[in-house]
NURO-354111 format. One record per residue (C-alpha): residue in one letter; x, y, z. Coordinates in pm, whole numbers, plus 50000, padded with zeros to 5 digits. Example, Ala and Ser with C-alpha at 12.3 -4.5 7.8 and 13.67 -1.06 7.14 Angstrom:
// residues 2
a512304955050780s513674989450714
This chain:
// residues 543
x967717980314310x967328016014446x969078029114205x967568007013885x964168020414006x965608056914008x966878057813652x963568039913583x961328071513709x964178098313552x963418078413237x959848079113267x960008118213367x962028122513055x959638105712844x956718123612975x958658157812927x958888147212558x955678140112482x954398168512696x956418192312457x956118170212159x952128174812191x952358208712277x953738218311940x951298199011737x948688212111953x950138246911815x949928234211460x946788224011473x945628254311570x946058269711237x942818268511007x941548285410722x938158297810916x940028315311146x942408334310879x938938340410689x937748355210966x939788382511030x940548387410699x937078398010644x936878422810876x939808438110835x939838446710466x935788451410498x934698484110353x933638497110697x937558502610748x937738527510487x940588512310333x943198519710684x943798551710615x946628566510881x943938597911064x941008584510940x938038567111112x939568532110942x942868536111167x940548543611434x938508508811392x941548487111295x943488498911590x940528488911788x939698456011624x943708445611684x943648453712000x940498435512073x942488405611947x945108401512090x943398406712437x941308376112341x944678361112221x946048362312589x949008388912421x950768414312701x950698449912621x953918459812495x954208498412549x953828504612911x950858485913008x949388497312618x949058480912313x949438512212137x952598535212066x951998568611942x953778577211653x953838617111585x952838623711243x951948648610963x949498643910686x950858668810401x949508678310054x951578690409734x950018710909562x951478711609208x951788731008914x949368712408620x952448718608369x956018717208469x957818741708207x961428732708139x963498759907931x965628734407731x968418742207378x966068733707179x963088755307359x960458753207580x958908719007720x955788712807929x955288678908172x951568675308269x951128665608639x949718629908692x950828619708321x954258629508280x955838640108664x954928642009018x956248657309274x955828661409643x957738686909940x958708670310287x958788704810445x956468725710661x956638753910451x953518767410291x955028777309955x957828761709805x959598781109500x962588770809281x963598798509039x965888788308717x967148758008904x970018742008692x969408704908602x971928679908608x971498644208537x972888624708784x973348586408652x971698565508932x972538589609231x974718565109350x977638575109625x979048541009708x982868543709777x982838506509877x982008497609568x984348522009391x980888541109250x980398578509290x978188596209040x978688625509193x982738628009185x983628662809000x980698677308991x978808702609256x975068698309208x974408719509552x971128741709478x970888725109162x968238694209015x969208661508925x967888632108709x968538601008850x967378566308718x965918539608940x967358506009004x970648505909003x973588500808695x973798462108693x970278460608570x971168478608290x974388468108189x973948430908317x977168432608475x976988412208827x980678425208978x979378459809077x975978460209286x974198427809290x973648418908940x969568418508860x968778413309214x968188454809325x970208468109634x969038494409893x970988517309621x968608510509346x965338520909585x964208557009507x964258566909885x968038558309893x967878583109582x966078610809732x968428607110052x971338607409865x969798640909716x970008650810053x973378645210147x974738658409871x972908692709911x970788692809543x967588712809578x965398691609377x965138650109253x962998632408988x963738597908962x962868581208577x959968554808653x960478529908378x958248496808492x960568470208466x963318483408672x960928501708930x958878469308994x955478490108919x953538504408669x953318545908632x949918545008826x951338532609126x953768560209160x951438587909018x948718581509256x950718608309513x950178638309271x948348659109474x947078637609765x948208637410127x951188618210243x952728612810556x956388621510708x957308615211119x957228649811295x960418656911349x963748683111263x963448670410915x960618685310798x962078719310931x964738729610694x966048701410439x968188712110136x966438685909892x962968709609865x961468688009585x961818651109514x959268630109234x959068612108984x958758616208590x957968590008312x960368572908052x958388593207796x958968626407999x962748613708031x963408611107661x961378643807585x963708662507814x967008644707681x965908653207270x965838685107406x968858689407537x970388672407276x970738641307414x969658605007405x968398589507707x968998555407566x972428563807531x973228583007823x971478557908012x973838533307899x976958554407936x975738556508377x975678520108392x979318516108356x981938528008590x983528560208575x980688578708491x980448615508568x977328636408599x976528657808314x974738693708322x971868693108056x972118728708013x968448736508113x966308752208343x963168754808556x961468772608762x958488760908980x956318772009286x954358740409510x951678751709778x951808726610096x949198723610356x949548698810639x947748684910893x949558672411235x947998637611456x948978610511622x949278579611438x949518541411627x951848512111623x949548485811739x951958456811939x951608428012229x954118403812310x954278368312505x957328377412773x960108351512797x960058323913043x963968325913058x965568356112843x962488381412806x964868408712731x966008392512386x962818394212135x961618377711794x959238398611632x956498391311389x955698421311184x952508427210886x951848464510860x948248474710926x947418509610703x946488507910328x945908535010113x942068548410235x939508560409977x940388577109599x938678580109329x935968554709180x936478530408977x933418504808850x932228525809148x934718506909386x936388537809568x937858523009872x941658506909861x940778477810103x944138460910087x943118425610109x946368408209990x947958442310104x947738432510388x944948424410594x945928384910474x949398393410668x947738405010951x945638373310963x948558356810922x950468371711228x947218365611511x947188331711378x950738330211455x950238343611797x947288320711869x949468289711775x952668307512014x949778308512339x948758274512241x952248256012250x954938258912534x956248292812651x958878305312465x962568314012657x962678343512480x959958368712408x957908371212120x956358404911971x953628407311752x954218444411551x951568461011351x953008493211237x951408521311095x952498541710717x954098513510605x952788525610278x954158561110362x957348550510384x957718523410669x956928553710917x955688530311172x958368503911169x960728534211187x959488552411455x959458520611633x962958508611590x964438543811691x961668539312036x961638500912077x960558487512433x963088463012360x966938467712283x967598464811932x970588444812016x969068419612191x966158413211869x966708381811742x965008389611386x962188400911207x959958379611049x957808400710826x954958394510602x953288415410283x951778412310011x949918377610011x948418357909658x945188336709730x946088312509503x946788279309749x949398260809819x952818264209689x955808238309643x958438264009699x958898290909984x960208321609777x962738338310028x963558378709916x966688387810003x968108355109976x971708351610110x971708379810356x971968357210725x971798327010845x968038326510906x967868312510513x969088278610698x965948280810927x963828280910613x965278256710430x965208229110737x961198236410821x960358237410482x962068203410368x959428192910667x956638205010500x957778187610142x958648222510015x961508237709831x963138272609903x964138292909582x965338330909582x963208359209439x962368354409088x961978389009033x964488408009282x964958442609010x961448453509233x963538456509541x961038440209754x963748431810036x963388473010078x960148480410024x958488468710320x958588465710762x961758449210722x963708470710657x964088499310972x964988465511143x967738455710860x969478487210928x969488484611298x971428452711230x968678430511307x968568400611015x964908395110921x963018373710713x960828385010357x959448352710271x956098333010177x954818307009879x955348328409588x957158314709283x954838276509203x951428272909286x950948231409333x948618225909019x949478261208836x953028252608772x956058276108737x955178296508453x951338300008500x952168310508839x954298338908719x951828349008472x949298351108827x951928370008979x952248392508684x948748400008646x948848409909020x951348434609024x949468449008696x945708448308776x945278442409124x948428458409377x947598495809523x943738490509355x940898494109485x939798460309361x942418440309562x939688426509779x938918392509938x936158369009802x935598338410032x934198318709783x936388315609528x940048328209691x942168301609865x943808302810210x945388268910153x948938287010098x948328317810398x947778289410640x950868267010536x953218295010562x951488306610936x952968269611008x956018275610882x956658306811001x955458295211353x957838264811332x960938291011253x959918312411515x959428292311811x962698276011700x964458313411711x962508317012049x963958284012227x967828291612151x970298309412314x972308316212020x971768348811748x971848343211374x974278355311204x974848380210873x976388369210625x979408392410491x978768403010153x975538416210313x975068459010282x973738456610618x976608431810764x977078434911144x978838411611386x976408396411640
């Protein structure tokens, strides 16, 4: 009898542990609404914030208004008692030449700044001169011995300039055996480029924007010429070898080819398939840049819920918090207020953290990461993964959001960088809950897997997720939906008129994903075990 009654009350126990974490989690789902996304939404892509500037009096108010938020949250401070980490930064200005003269075969050729090239110098150097520096053109700037690709075998471009073109060769050639086939590796990404530059010693870069394969119109990459950007303070701004790196148009590409007697279409071809070599184009230039800087202190804005059981091994939710400040006017709209990009992700994440207080304590920790110059270059997210309170060993993943489209709910979750880890699994289960489908990136050539807070984690080995309702809008459809997404990346990314209007735009789809992404993370945070990369992955480590 004693012993009936005992497995009776363990019973009953058990029961009431199961509904008491049962309810807990729907209590956590519930608290996810559309007024409270709105909310903070508002205010953080409001004018007031000066479009979130890095140095500006908007980094100075949307520092504060995070940290007053995550306070309210319940959130612990995660650098040393702060919610802040400094990141040491300089604000530096190109100065460049209005036409870039080019002494070519066939004679002299003039690029205008803003039009035709840009150019920028990472270096704290006041002026910057190159005098009759060779050009070479370069293929895709590729050194990738793995892959058996090396456009730089026989050739010594040291001190010298070379032409590279974005993207990498199977979006050209449509080959899928070399790189990744349409879908754009860490290769393709014009950073990879300019370090590559680097390594191999060349003085100068220009990468050839052409839209489709860059992922952006001309605007978006022209909008540096002359106007501050940011770089960490540290030995690399002392002395690099690469003094110049930029961009120049397809236009400004073929120019320059005619008049070396080339043709770009043709040569462009010949560097998509293997075993090509770099070719000098027999011309010269000569240039002189004027930098000034500025040096501050930027902030990573971060709190965390600590662990009940393993604090020292972390999830982290990441949305970056900077946008691109004030330019110049257009329909008298001056200020870049980021809306979609990304005060929505930022809304997003709080929610997220909100829902985390609200359901059971997690075993392991959870972070919630607002870095700084994502737009800069992922300066924040960089600084933070070389300086992380936590061991980078011992983070579980990354679950990043960017980027958002008020547009409602979706039937699919549209996963970038499909195939990379096992954390794809995690998607597909909690979306199948939520009567959703998972599909890969329908447009992977723009590289979006490397072009935002997800990736300084990537490289530190740490698999991460790049992921929201993307590809079919519920009564839009597939194809009206891309045409949506089309006319985003066109009229309204890096604008000053991506902006949020209560009235009309829809958090249906924000709010749905906050579930799901709360779902896969609390999941992450109650296991023991790590996901895993998968092999073909470039950034494949064993965990």
């Amino acid at each position: 009898m004693f012993k009936q009654n005992h497995m009776r009350q363990s019973l009953f126990l058990l029961i009431l542990i199961i509904g008491s974490c049962t309810s807990k989690h729907e209590l956590a789902l519930k608290s996810f609404n559309n007024n409270d996304l709105a909310k903070d939404l508002i205010v953080l892509s409001a004018d007031s914030l000066q479009g979130r500037a890095p140095f500006t009096v908007g980094e100075t108010r949307t520092v504060a208004y995070l940290e007053k938020r995550m306070k309210e949250i319940g959130l612990e401070p995660a650098f040393d008692g702060k919610f802040t980490q400094g990141v040491p930064m300089v604000e530096l200005t190109s100065h460049i030449p209005d036409k870039f003269i080019i002494q070519t075969p066939k004679g002299e050729i003039s690029l205008k700044s803003g039009d035709e090239y840009t150019a920028w110098c990472s270096i704290l150097q006041e002026e910057i001169k190159l005098n009759s520096s060779e050009i070479v053109f370069a293929g895709f700037g590729i050194s990738a011995p793995d892959k058996g690709w090396d456009d730089f075998k026989g050739i010594d471009v040291k001190g010298k300039t070379i032409i590279v073109l974005v993207n990498d060769p199977d979006y050209y050639s449509g080959d899928t055996t070399l790189f990744n086939g349409k879908a754009m590796t860490y290769q393709g990404r014009w950073r990879y480029k300019f370090e590559e530059a680097e390594r191999q010693g060349a003085a100068a870069c220009f990468v050839v924007h052409e839209e489709g394969s860059a992922g952006y119109p001309w605007t978006v990459s022209s909008l540096r010429t002359n106007k501050a950007d940011y770089n960490i303070d540290d030995d690399r701004l002392l002395n690099p070898k690469c003094l110049i790196t930029g961009w120049i148009t397809k236009d400004a590409a073929i120019k320059l080819f005619s008049s070396c007697n080339m043709d770009y279409e043709t040569m462009k071809g010949k560097a998509s398939v293997k075993g090509f070599h770099s070719v000098d184009m027999n011309a010269k230039y000569s240039i002189g840049i004027n930098n000034k800087w500025v040096k501050s202190i930027s902030s990573n804005v971060a709190g965390f819920i600590k662990g009940s059981e393993r604090p020292d091994e972390v999830i982290v939710f990441c949305a970056h918090w900077d946008h691109l400040g004030i330019g110049p006017a257009v329909n008298g709209d001056s200020i870049y207020s980021g809306a979609s990009d990304n005060a929505a992700a930022m809304s997003w994440m709080l929610s997220i953290a909100k829902a985390f207080k609200t359901g059971k304590a997690p075993k392991r920790s959870v972070l919630f990461f607002s870095p700084t110059a994502e737009e800069a270059g992922l300066l924040g997210s960089t600084y933070f993964v070389d300086n992380s309170p936590f061991d980078m060993s011992k983070t579980v993943a990354c679950i990043n959001n960017d980027v958002i489209l008020f547009l409602g709910k979706f039937k699919d979750v549209t996963v970038t960088g499909y195939g990379h880890s096992e954390l794809d699994n995690y998607i597909v289960d909690e979306a199948k809950k939520q009567g959703r489908y998972v599909c890969a990136d329908p447009n992977p050539e723009n590289g979006m897997f490397f072009r935002s807070d997800q990736l300084p984690f990537l490289k530190a080995g740490v698999p991460a997720i790049f992921a929201k309702g993307y590809s079919e809008q519920v009564e839009l459809g597939k194809e009206k939906t891309q045409q949506k997404i089309d006319e985003y990346w066109r009229t309204i990314y890096h604008k000053q008129c991506d902006n949020f209007y209560p009235e009309t735009d829809n958090l249906d789809g924000l709010c749905e994903d906050a579930k799901l992404f709360y779902s896969i993370g609390n999941r992450l945070a109650n296991e023991s075990s790590f996901p895993k990369w998968n092999k073909q992955s470039e950034f494949y480590v064993n965990r």
